[in-house]
MILOPA-54844 format. One record per residue (C-alpha): residue number from 1; x, y, z. Coordinates in steps of 0.25 Angstrom, whole numbers, plus 2048, in hexadecimal, padded with zeros to 3 digits. Layout:
<filums>
  resi   c1   c2   c3
   NUM    X    Y    Z
...
</filums>
This chain:
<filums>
  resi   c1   c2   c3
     1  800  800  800
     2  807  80D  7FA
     3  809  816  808
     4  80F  823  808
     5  819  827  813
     6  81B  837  816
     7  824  83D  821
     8  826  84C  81D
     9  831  852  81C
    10  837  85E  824
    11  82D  85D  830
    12  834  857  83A
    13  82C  848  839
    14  830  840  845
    15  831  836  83D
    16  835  835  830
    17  83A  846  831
    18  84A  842  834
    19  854  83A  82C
    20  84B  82E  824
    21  846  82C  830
    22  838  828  82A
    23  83F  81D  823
    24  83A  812  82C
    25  82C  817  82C
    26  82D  816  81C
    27  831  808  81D
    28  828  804  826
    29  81C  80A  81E
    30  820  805  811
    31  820  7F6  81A
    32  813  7FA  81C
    33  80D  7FE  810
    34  816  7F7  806
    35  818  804  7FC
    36  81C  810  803
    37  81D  820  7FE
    38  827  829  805
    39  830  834  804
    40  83E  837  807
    41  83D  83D  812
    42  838  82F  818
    43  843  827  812
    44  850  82F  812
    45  85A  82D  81C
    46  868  834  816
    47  86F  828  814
    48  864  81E  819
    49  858  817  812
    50  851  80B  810
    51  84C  806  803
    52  83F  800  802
    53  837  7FC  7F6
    54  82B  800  7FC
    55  82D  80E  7FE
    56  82C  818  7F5
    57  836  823  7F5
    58  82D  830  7F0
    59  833  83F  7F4
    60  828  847  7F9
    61  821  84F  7EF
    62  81F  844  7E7
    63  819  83C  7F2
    64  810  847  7F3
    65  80C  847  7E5
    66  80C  837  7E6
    67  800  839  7F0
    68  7FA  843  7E8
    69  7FA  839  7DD
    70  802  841  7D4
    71  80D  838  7D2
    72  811  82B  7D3
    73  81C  823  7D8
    74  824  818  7D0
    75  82D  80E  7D5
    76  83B  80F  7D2
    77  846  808  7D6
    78  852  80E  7CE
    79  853  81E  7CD
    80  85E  825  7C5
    81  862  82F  7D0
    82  865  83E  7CD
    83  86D  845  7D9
    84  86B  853  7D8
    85  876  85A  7E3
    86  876  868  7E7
    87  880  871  7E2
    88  882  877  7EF
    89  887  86A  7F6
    90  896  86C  7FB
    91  8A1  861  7F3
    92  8A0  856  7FD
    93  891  857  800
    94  892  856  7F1
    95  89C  849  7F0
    96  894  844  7FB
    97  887  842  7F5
    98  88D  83D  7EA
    99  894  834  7F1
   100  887  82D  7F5
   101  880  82E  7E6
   102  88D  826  7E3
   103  889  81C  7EF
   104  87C  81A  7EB
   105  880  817  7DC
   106  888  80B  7E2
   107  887  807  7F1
   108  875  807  7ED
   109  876  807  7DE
   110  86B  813  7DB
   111  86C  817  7CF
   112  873  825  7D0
   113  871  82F  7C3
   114  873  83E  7C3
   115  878  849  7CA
   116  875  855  7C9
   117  87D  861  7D3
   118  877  86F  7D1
   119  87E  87A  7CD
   120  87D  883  7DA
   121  878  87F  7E7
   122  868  87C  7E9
   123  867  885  7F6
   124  85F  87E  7FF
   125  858  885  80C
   126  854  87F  815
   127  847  884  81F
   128  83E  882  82C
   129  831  887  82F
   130  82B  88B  83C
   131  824  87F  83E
   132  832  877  83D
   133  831  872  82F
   134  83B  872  825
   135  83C  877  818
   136  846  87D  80D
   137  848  87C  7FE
   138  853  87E  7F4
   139  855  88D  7EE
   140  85C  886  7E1
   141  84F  87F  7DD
   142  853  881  7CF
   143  85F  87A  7D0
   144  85A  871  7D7
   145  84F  86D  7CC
   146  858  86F  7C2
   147  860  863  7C7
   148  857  85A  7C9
   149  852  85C  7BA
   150  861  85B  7B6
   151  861  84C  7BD
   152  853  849  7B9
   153  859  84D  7A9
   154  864  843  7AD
   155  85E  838  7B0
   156  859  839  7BF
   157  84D  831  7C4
   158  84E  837  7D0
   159  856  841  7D8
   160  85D  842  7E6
   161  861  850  7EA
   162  86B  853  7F3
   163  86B  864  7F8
   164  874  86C  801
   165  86E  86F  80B
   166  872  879  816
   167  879  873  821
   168  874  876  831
   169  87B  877  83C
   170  87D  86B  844
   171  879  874  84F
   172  86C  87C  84A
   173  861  878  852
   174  859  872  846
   175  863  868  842
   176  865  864  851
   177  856  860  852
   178  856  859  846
   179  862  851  84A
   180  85B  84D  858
   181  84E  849  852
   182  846  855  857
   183  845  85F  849
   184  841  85F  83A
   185  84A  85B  82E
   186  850  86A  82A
   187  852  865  81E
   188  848  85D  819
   189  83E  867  815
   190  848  86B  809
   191  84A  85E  805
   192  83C  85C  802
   193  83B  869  7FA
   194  847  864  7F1
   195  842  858  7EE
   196  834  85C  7EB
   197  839  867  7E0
   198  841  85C  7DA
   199  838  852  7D9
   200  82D  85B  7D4
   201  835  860  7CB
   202  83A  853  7C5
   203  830  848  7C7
   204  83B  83F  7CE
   205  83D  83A  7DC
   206  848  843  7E3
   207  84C  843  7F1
   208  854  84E  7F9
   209  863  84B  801
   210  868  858  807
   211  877  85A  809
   212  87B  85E  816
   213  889  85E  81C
   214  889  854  828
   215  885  856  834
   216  88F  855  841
   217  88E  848  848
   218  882  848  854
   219  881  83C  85D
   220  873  83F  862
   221  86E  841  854
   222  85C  83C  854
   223  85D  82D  84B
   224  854  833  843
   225  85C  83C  83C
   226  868  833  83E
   227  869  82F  82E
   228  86D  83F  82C
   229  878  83E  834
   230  87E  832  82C
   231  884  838  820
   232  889  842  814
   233  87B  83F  80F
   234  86D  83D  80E
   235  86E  837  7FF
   236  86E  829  802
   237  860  828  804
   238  85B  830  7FA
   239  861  829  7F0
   240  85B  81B  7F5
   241  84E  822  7F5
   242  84D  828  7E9
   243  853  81A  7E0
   244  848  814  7E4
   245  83D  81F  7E5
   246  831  81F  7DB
   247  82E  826  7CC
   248  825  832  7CE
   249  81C  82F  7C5
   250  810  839  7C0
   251  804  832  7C6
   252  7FC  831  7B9
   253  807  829  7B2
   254  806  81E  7BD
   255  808  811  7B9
   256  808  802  7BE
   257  811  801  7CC
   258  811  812  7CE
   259  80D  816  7DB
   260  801  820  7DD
   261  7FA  827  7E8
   262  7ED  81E  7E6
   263  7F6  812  7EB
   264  7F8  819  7F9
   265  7F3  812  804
   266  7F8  81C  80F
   267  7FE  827  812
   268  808  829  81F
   269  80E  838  825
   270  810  83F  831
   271  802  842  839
   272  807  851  838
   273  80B  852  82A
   274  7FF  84F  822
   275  7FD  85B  819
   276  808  857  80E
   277  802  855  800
   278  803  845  801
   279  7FB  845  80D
   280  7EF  84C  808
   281  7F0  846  7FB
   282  7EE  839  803
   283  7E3  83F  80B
   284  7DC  843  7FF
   285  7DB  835  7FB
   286  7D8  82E  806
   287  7E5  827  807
   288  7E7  824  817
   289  7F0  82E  81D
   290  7F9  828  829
   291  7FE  834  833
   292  809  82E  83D
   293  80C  836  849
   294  819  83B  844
   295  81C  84A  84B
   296  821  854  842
   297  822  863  83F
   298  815  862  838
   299  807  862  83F
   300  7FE  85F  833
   301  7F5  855  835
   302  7E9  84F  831
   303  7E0  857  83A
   304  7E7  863  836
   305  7E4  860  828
   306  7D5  858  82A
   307  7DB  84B  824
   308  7D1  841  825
   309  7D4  832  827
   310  7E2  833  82B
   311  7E9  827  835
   312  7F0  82C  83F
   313  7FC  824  843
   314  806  823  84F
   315  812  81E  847
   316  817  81A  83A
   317  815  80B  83F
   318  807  80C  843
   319  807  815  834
   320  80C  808  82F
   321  803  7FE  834
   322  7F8  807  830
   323  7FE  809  820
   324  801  7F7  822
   325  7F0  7F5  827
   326  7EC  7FF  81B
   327  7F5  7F8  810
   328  7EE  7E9  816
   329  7E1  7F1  815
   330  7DD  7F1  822
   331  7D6  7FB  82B
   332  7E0  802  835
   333  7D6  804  83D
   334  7D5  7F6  841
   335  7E0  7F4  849
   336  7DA  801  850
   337  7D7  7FC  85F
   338  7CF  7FF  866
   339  7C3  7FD  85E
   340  7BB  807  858
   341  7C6  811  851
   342  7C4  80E  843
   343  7D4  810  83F
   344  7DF  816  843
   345  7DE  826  849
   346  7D9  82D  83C
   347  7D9  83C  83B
   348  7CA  842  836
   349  7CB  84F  830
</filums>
């Protein structure tokens, strides 16, 4: 049963908002469900991953127009990938990147195709809002889009990006929270914005690795955000992901063994973060929305929205058991005890 899996990015999810530490809830869902739609943010971990033929590796505003059957997906097991690096990346954070495109190509055998490096730096910036959010973009857009055509002209079926960007100190309060497990992912906000300009752009799965110098050794630092701390790089595990990610098909020239939104069985996110596009695309048609108690920045909820119908969940395991009793077609609410609840708690509008 086809089951999408969102954890946004840049809100501070306790799970699933630090370093691919939403991984074992992808692989637990995609048990469940037997097909399962996510993005990156869910599954990248710097130089950790996990490939599964189950999961469906989907950047994020093409998850959205997957939901809002717009596109569909394709597998695809052996992408030509285009590597598009900044221009402002220093000569070893440069050699560096490479360096791990080069491992790919032998140690995994990916199929590594063209790179691109543009022709002055992309100039990202980096922003958080009030409510503790972050955000950002990139002030070379041009170049940015240009590159990617470049690769796409080349031969690219699909494209890592890998941007400077602006380095923290170890010290600055935000950096220090995030490293303890109590703050947002400064950068991830941008990240998202860069990968969803390329991908609209070019109709081909991207996904985003920032380049950042390493950070001093911290002997207290939160597991969650441990696999940031392991490396040059967070390249490894987009370059898994995106080997194996799925065509981005234009829905109406579907065919045998696509994908499309009117397969989905369910739909799982964060109880307060329920007013994305793929969310309310779902609503609209009646696809069951699981919200899991999983604190964040974010307070939108299905009350706060009058969602009707959703099932409110304590965790991803009971999340799980839920998508595993609908995908057998069984009434959740039959495992409700005591009697005379009629399903697991459902939000009414």
């Amino acid at each position: 049963m086809p089951t999408v899996l969102i954890i946004p990015t840049g809100i501070g999810c306790q799970q699933g908002g630090f370093a691919g530490d939403g991984l074992p809830v992808a692989r637990l869902l995609a048990a469940a469900s037997g097909c399962l739609v996510t993005h990156p943010n869910v599954l990248n971990a710097a130089v950790l991953y996990w490939p599964d033929d189950r999961i469906h590796y989907t950047e994020g505003w093409a998850l959205d127009r997957f939901c809002q059957r717009q596109t569909a997906l394709r597998p695809h097991h052996r992408h030509c990938l285009g590597l598009l690096l900044d221009g402002g990346l220093e000569p070893e954070l440069l050699e560096r990147h490479r360096q791990v495109a080069a491992a790919a190509r032998f140690s995994l055998g990916l199929s590594i195709g063209p790179e691109v490096v543009t022709p002055e730096p992309l100039g990202v910036c980096l922003e958080q809002g009030a409510s503790g959010m972050s955000w950002g973009g990139v002030n070379r857009v041009d170049l940015l889009l240009d590159a990617g055509r470049l690769l796409q002209n080349r031969g690219a079926t699909a494209v890592a990006v890998v941007t400077r960007f602006p380095d923290e100190s170890p010290t600055s309060s935000p950096l220090q929270n995030y490293r303890h497990g109590r703050g947002v992912d400064a950068l991830a906000g941008a990240e998202a914005v860069i990968s969803h300009l390329l991908v609209r752009e070019l109709g081909l799965p991207c996904a985003h690795a920032p380049a950042v110098r390493p950070l001093p050794l911290l002997s207290d630092v939160d597991p969650r955000a441990a696999a940031e701390e392991l490396g040059y790089t967070f390249l490894p595990s987009v370059l898994a992901g995106l080997s194996r990610a799925p065509r981005l098909i234009p829905a109406a020239a579907a065919r045998m063994g696509d994908l499309l939104a009117c397969q989905v069985g369910a739909l799982v996110a964060p109880h307060g973060a329920l007013g994305g596009a793929a969310v309310l695309a779902a609503s609209e048609r009646g696809i069951p929305i699981l919200a899991v108690h999983n604190p964040s920045q974010l307070e939108v909820t299905a009350e706060a929205l009058g969602l009707e119908g959703v099932i409110h969940v304590a965790n991803y395991q009971e999340a799980a058991g839920v998508v595993l009793s609908l995908r057998e077609g069984l009434d959740p609410g039959a495992f409700q005890r005591p009697l005379g609840q009629t399903g697991p708690e459902r939000t009414r509008g």
